[in-house]
Each structure stands twice: as structure tokens, then as C-alpha cells.
N, C-alpha and C positions, 0 to 999 in steps of 0.2 A: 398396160392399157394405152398410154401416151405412143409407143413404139408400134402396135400395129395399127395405131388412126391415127399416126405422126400430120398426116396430110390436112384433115377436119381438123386436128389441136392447134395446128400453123393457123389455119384461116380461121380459128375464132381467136388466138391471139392476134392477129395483127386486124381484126374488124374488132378491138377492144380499145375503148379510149383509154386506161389504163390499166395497170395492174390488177387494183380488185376488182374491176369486174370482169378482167378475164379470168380471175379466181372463180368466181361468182358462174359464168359463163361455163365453165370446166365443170366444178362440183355438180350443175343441173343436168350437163348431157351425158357424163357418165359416173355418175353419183361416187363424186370421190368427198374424201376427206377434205379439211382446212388444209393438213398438212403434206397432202399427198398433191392438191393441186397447187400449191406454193412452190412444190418440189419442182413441178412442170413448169407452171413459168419462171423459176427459175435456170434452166434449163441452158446450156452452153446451145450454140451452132452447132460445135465438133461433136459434140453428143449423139448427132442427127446422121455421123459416116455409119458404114456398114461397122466397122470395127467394135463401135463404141456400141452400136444394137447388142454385135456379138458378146460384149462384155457384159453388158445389163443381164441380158439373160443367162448369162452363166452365174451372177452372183444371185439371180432369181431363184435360180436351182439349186443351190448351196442353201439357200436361208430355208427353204422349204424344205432339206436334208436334214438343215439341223432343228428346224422347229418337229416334226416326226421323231428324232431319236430321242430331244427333249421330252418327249411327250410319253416316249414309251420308257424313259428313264421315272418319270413321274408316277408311272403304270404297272410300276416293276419293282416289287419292294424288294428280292433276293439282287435282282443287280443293283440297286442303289445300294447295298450294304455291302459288294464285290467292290462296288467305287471307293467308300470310304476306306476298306481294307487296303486296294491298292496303292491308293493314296498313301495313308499313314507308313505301308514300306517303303513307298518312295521314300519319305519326309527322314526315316527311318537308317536307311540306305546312306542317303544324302551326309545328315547330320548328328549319324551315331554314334558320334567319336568320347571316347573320356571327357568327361568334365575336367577342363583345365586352371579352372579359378578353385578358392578353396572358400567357404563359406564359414565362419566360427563365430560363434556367441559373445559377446564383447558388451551386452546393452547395459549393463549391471557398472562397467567403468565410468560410464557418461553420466553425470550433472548438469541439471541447468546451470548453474553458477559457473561447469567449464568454458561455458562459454560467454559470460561475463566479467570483462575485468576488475579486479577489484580495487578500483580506485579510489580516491579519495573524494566523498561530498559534502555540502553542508544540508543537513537535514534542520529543518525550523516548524515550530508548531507557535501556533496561535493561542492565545488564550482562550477564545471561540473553538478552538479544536481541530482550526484548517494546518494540513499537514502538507509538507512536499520536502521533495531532496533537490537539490540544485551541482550541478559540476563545479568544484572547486574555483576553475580557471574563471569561471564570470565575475570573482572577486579578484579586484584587481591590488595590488601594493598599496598604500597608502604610507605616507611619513606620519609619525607620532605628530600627534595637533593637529590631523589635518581634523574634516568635517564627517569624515565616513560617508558610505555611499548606504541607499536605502536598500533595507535590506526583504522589502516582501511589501505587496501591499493586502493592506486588508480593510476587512470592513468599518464602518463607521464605528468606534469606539473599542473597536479591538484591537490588539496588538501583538507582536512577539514574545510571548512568555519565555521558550526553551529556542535556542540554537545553540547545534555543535555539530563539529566533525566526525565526519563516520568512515567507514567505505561500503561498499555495497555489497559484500558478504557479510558483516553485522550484522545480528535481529535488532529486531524491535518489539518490544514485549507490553501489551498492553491489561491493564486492570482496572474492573468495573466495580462500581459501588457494590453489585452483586455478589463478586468476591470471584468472579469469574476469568481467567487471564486467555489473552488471544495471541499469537505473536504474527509477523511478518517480515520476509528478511527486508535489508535496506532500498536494493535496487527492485522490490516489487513496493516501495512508495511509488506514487506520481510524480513525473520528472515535469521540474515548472521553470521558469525561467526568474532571474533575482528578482522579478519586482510583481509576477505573480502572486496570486495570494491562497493557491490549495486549492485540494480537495479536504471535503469536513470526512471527520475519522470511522464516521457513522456509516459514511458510504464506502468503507475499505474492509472493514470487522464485522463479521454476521452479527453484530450487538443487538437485546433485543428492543422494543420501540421503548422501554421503560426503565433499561439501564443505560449508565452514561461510563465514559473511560473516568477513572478516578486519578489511575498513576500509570506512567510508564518507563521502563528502564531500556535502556541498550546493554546487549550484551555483544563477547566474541562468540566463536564457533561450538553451537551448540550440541555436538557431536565430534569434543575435544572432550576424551573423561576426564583427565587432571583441571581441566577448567571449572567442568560442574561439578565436579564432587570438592572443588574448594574453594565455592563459591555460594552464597545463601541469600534468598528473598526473604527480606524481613517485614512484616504487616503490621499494621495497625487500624481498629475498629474506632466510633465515633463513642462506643459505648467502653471503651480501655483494654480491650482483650489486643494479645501481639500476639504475634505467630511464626516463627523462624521456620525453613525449609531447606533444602537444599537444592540448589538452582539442577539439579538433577532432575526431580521431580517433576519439572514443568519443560526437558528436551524433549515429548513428543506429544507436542499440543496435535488440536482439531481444529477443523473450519469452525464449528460451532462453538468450540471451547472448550476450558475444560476449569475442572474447580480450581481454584488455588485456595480458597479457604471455606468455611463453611460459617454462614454467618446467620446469626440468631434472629430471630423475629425481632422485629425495632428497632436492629442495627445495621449497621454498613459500613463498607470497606473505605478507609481515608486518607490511608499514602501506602505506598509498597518503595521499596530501596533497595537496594544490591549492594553488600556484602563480604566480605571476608572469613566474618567468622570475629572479626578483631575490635569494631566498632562497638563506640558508646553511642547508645538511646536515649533521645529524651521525648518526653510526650508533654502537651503545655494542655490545660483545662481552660475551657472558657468562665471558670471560677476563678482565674488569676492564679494555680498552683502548676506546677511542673516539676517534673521527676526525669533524674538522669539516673542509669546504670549501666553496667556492663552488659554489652550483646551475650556473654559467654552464660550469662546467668537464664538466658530462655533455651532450652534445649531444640535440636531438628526435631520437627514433624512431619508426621504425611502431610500430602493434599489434603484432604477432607477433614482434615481436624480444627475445630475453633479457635487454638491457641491457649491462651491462658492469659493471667490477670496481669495487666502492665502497670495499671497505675489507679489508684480506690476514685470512684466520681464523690464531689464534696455530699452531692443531692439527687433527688432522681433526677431532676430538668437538666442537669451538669454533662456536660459529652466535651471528647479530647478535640481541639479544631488543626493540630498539626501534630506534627512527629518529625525529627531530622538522626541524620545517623552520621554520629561525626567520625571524622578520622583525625582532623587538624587542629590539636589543641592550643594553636593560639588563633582561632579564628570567634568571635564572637555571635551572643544568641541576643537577633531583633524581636522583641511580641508589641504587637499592637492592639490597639484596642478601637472597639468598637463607635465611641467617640474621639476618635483621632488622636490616644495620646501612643506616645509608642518608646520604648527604650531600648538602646543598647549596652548590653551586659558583658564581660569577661565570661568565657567558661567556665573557669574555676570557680567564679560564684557561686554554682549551683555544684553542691557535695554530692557525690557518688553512694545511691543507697540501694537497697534492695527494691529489686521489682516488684510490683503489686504495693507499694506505701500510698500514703496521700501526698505525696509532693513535699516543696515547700513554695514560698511565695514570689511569686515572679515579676508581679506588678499588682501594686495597691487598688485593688477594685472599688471603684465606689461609681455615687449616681453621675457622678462628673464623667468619669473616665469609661464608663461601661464595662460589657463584658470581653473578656480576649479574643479577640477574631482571627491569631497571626503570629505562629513562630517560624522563624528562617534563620537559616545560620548564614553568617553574613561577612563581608571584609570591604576591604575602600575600592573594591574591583565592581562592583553591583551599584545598580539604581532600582529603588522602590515604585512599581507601580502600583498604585491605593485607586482602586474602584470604590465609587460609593453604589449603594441601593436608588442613587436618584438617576446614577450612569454617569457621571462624573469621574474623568481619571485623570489623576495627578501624579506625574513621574518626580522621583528626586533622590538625588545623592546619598548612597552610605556614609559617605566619606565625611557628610556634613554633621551628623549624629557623633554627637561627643560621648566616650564609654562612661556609663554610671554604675552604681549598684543595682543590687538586684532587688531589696525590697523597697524602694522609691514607687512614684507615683510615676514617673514618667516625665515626656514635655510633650508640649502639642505639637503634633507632626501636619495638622491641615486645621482647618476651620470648619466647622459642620454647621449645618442647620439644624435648630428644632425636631426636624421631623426629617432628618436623613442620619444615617448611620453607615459605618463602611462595610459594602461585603463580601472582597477581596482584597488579599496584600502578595502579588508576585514579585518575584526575586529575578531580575533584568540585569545583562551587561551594559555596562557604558557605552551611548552610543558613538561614540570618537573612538574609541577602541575599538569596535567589532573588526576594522578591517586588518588591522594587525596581527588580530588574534586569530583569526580564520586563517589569514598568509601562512602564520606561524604554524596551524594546523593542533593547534591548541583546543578543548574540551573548554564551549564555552560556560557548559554548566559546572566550571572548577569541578572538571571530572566527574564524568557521571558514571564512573565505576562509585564514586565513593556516594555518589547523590547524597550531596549534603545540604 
């Protein structure tokens, strides 16, 4: 259009005070497009030789060649499916050669964990139940005596119960008052920094809103058979039933869970421990009696079975408030009691009898001293954390605890009021030690294969 009224386009461009409205000017006199009269004023001089005519119109003719065969290709359904044929033997022709790669099946080798190192961390749980792993290297040397460095923060009144050394292919095996066990390996904890204070455990373990973790063990690689078959979880209820297993049983948990015991109406699940097979039990009543015997004396069960009778309750209101599974027979057994008195006892004190007895007496119950809140097996390497019911925590020394017998009264280990009573007694490393023993790469729960 521009090219045969090239003369009219000239003379309303140049009688245009600018651009648009020689745009403006264009589109009215021969009703073009926005983009067809932009095309125009923009438009070269050279554009305007005979040559450059000659070329316009020859690519005028070409586009209207191919907008036509477009159209009868669109129009034409037996040649549009001659095109794709022809095509594909191009495509065919072109790139038909042998496959030169080799493709094999391999997915079955691959683990997540290959590609994780298994390094060494320290994993620490709070009393409160905030859980995280930390890289070894953020603990730095420390000399004997020095002050140690903090090792997590947490919440007001809470503290560090459990820390130890792991790596990050370890599980971690968790257990609900329900009787139900979860696990997780190490490096799928939350990675936190030393003076973070966790993720709570509730938000890691499909747990449900109305049970809570009771106990939890580390173990090695759960899909080692000479590991688990010579290895056993040992139970204990609040109502005296134990229940040995063998750590087989529980190599292929669920998200959900899965049982590890089955537990009676009224009762619930109060410690679980890891095992050899070789350890002595003892179970302490909050009537002041306690009962040791031979692990060998409760046979393996399945999952789902309740166990059997560890230790007689004096009354019905009577329920067992710990259990420990010792290996180390010169380490000594702490019970506390509910009005702050607490003792410590020799092993050998307490005579090795048959499962299922009434005990004997571990500490002199009376209105003074209350009821047992607290057995832990203990040595000069641990500090006493004592919760009261009012929230009051008092840390302090094994070491300071002189060994007594075992049917005494005790000594007062805190001062209580009238109307508070204690109702926690965790078992803590020294905090001047931790950073040694971490360096060392030492099990701060003295070993929590043998969780004693």
C-alpha cells in the first residue's frame, strides 16, 4: 500500500508534527493497522529505490505463497499425515544408528545413607524432649578443670537429661507410654547448632496427641543379623510386668509405629534398655522395695505380648517408678524419695532373687521420707538433677553422696516445703567434664548400649 502511494505517504509524513500522528494520519487514509503504519514511518530513504520496491514485492509474493499452502495443508488431512510420515523418516534416516550407551538396572544398590557420611555427632535430648544432633568439630578441646563450654540452650527450667556420641547411620529408637516404639536414623534428627535448643520430639514421631516418649535407646545398624539377634529390648510396666525381646523384632518399624509391647488397661510402659542377653534387673517400688535378678530368668518374646511378672506390687496404689539394667557390678544404686531423702547403696546389697518376688527394702519408708520417686544406677562421673512439683531444679554431685546400706532411712538430699514434693530425679554428666568426654568421643550416658 505504502509503495504504490509512496508520493501521498511522503506528503503526510512530512506535513506531521510527529510521529504519532503521522501514525494517526496513515491508519485514517488507508485504514491500516497500529503495526503496519509504524512499519511505514519507520521506513529507511533507501527503501524508497526502485530495487528495494522490487524486493518488497517479491517477499509480498512469497508470504501469500506460503500463507495458501499453509492453509491447504490445514485443509488436507491425508497430506498433513504424508508430512508427519515424511518427517519421521527423515528423523529416522538421519538418527537411526544403534544405540551406543548401555542402560542397566542398578537402583536397588543406592541408599540414602550412601550418600551420607558417617560421621561422628553429639546428639542431646532435653528433659522437656527437644531433640537435635550437632557436628562433633563445634566442640572444641578443653584441659581437665577447665569450665566446659554450654552445651544447648533451652527452655526456662529445662535442661540436658541425655548426651552422647553417635554417627549418623545409628538409629534412634523411641518408646511410648503406650507401649508403642518409633525409630529414626541419626542424621534424619534436626541439625542445630551447640547452643540451639531443638526440635520437641512430638514433632519428629507420628506420636499420638495422648501418648508421650517414655524411653529411648540407640542402637548400631539395624540390618546387621548378628547384631539383632544378639541383642534384646528389655521392658518394664508401672504395674511390674517385664518383657524381653529381641532387638530383631523391632528391625522394620513404620511411620505410625509399631507395638513393642502390649499393655493392659491401667498400665503403661516406664523404661525400655538395650541388652545383651547378660544383664542384671532391678525394678524399685514406690513402697520402698526392690528387686534384682538375672535378665536370663525372663525369656524372648514376640511384640505383642505383655511380658510377665517382674516384681509382686506391696498394694493395689503400689506401681514400679524405675528399672535400670546393669552390666557394671561395682557401680552403685541411688533411690530417692519423694521428700528429698535419697541414698546411696553398693550393688551387692540388694541379693539376686527370682523374678516375680516382693523385693526387699531399699529405703525406710515413712511420713518423713515419703514415697520412692527415683532409682538410677550411679558412680562419681554423674550429677543429680532433682525437679520439684513446685518447678524447682536443684543440680548436685554423686560424688558427694557417701555409700550406705540399704535398709537405712537415707539423708536429706534438698529441703522441701510442706506442700511441694519431688517429681523428677535425672541422671547428668558433670558439667566440667562434658567437653572432654565428647573430644574423647566417649558415650556420655556410660554407654548406652548398656543404658544403665
Amino acid at each position: 500500500i505504502a509503495s504504490d502511494n509512496i508520493d501521498e505517504v511522503i506528503a503526510i509524513i512530512r506535513g506531521s508534527s510527529n510521529a504519532d500522528e503521522a501514525r494517526e494520519k496513515l491508519i485514517e487514509r488507508f485504514e491500516l493497522s497500529e503495526i503496519q503504519a509504524k512499519a511505514i514511518v519507520e521506513m529507511r530513504l533507501r527503501q524508497l529505490t526502485g530495487l528495494e520496491q522490487d524486493k518488497l514485492r517479491s517477499e509480498y509474493e512469497e508470504i501469500m505463497l506460503t500463507i495458501a499452502d499453509l492453509k491447504d495443508i490445514l485443509a488436507n488431512e491425508p497430506r498433513r499425515y504424508q508430512i508427519i510420515k515424511d518427517e519421521l523418516l527423515h528423523i529416522k534416516d538421519k538418527y537411526g544408528d544403534e544405540r551406543r550407551s548401555t542402560i542397566e538396572y542398578a537402583g536397588g544398590d543406592m541408599r540414602i545413607e550412601d550418600m551420607i557420611p558417617d560421621t561422628k555427632v553429639v546428639v542431646t535430648i532435653s528433659n522437656a524432649g527437644y531433640l537435635k544432633r550437632t557436628n562433633l568439630d563445634e566442640y572444641k578441646v578443653q584441659n581437665r578443670g577447665g569450665r566446659g563450654q554450654k552445651g544447648a540452650t533451652t527452655r526456662n527450667e529445662d535442661f540436658l537429661e541425655h548426651l552422647f556420641v553417635g554417627t549418623n547411620h545409628q538409629y534412634m529408637m523411641f518408646f511410648t507410654q503406650k507401649g508403642k516404639v518409633f525409630w529414626m536414623r541419626v542424621y534424619e534428627i534436626p541439625e542445630g547448632g551447640k547452643n540451639t535448643k531443638g526440635r520437641a520430639m512430638q514433632n519428629l514421631i507420628n506420636i499420638e496427641q495422648d501418648d508421650s516418649v517414655k524411653a529411648f535407646l540407640v542402637t548400631q545398624d539395624l540390618k546387621d543379623e548378628d547384631y539383632i539377634n544378639s541383642h534384646y529390648v528389655i521392658m518394664a510396666t508401672k504395674k511390674g510386668q517385664v518383657k524381653k525381646t529381641s532387638l530383631e523384632q523391632y528391625s522394620r518399624p513404620r511411620t505410625n509405629g509399631i507395638n513393642a509391647i502390649t499393655i493392659k488397661e491401667g498400665d503403661e510402659l516406664l523404661e525400655a534398655k538395650l541388652t545383651t542377653g547378660d544383664s542384671q534387673v532391678m525394678l524399685a517400688l514406690k513402697s520402698g522395695k526392690a528387686i534384682r535378678f538375672e535378665e536370663a530368668k525372663t525369656r524372648p518374646m514376640g511384640r505383642t505380648a505383655s511380658g510377665v511378672r517382674g516384681i509382686t506390687l506391696q498394694h493395689e496404689n503400689d506401681e514400679v517408678i524405675g528399672m535400670v539394667a546393669v552390666n557394671d557390678m561395682e557401680s552403685n544404686i541411688l533411690v530417692v524419695s519423694e521428700k528429698g531423702y535419697g541414698k546411696r547403696s553398693n550393688l551387692e546389697d540388694y541379693r539376686i532373687t527370682n523374678r516375680g518376688g516382693k523385693g526387699v527394702k531399699t529405703l525406710n519408708i515413712s511420713d518423713k521420707t515419703g514415697n520412692l520417686v527415683a532409682i538410677k544406677n550411679v558412680d562419681d562421673s554423674n550429677d543429680l538433677m532433682i525437679i520439684n512439683k513446685s518447678g524447682l531444679t536443684i543440680r548436685m554431685a554423686v560424688e558427694d553422696l557417701r555409700v550406705m546400706g540399704r535398709a537405712t532411712q537415707g539423708v536429706r538430699l534438698i529441703k522441701i516445703k510442706d506442700d511441694d514434693s519431688i517429681a523428677a530425679v535425672a541422671k547428668v554428666v558433670h558439667e566440667e567434664d562434658t567437653e572432654d568426654e565428647i573430644e574423647n568421643g566417649t558415650e556420655i550416658e556410660n554407654n548406652e548400649n548398656n543404658n544403665n
